[in-house]
C-alpha positions in Angstrom: 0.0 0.0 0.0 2.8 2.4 0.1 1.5 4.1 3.1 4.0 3.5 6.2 5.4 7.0 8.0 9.1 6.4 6.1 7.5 6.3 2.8 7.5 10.1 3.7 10.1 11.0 6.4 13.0 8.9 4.8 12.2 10.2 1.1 14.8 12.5 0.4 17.4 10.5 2.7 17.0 6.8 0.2 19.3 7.8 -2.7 18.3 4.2 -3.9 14.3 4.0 -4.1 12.4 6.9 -3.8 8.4 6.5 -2.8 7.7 6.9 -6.5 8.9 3.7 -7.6 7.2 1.3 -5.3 3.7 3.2 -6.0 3.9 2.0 -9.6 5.7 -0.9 -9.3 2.4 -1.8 -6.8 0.0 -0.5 -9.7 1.6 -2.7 -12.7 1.5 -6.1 -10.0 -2.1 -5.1 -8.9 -3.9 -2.4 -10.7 -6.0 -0.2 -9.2 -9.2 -1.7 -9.1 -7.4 -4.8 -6.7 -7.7 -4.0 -3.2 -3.4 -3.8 -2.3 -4.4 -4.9 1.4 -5.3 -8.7 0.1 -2.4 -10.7 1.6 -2.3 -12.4 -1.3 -1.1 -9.5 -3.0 1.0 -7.4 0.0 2.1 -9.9 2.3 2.5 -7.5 5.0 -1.2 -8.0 5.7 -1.1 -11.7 5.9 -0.8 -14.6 8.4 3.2 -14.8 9.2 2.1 -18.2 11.4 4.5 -21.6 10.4 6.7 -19.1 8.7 10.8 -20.5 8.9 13.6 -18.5 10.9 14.0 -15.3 9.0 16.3 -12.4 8.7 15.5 -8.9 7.9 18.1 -6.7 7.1 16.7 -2.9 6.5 18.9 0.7 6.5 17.7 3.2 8.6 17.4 5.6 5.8 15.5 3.6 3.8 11.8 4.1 2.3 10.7 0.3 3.8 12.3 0.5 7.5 8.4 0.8 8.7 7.7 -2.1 6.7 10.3 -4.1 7.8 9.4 -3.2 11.2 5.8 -4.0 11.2 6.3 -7.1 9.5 8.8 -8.0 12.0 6.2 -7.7 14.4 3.4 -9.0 12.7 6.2 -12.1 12.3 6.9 -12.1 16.2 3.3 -12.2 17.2 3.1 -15.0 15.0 5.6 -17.1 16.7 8.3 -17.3 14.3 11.9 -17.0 15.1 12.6 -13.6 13.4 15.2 -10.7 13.4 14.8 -7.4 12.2 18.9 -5.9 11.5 18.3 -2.0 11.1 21.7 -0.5 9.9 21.2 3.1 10.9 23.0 5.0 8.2 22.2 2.9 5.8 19.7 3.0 2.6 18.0 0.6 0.3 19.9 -2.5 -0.9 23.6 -1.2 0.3 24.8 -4.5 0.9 25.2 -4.5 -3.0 28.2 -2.4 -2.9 30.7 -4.9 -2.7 34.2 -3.3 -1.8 32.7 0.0 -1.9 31.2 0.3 1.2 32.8 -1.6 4.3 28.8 -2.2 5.5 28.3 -3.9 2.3 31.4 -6.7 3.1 30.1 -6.3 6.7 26.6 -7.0 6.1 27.4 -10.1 4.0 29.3 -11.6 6.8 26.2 -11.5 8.9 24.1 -13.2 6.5 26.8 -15.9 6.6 26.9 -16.1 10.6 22.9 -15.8 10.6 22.8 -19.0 8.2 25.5 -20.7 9.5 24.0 -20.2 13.6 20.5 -22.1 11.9 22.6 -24.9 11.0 
């Protein structure tokens, strides 16, 4: 639905997705007659219940950190074994950076410890 509080406060600090691109990325994959809050459609409104252990990793100056948070929650509430990794000064996809970045090389080396710790 677009519609969480960063959509707005974090627009200008995302340099990677700004709130224009989900909107009509959300319009071509359900056009506007399809009611967005089916959970069949935005998952974020659906039953998190059986899900497996999952990982979350969001920036803190990213346009989806309230979406990341709620369905964290909504996840949580739901009984599954779930963590939500906000990197403060981080925005959308940064992990992507490779060598340019040391949160990119950092953030990858989590992922590995997260999967390996489930083993």
């Amino acid at each position: 639905t677009c519609d969480s509080e960063t959509y707005v406060t974090h627009a200008k600090a995302d340099p990677m997705l700004s709130p224009r691109m989900p909107i009509a990325c959300a319009d071509y994959y359900a056009p506007g007659s399809i009611d967005k809050k089916n959970p069949y459609i935005s998952p974020i409104f659906g039953d998190f219940k059986d899900l497996p252990r999952t990982l979350i990793l969001v920036g803190g100056q990213e346009i989806l950190l309230d979406d990341s948070r709620i369905v964290g929650v909504h996840a949580a509430t739901a009984g599954v074994n779930i963590e939500v990794d906000i990197w403060p000064s981080m925005f959308h996809d940064w992990w992507l950076f490779g060598s340019l970045i040391p949160e990119s090389k950092q953030c990858l080396l989590k992922v590995a410890d997260w999967i390996k710790s489930g083993e």
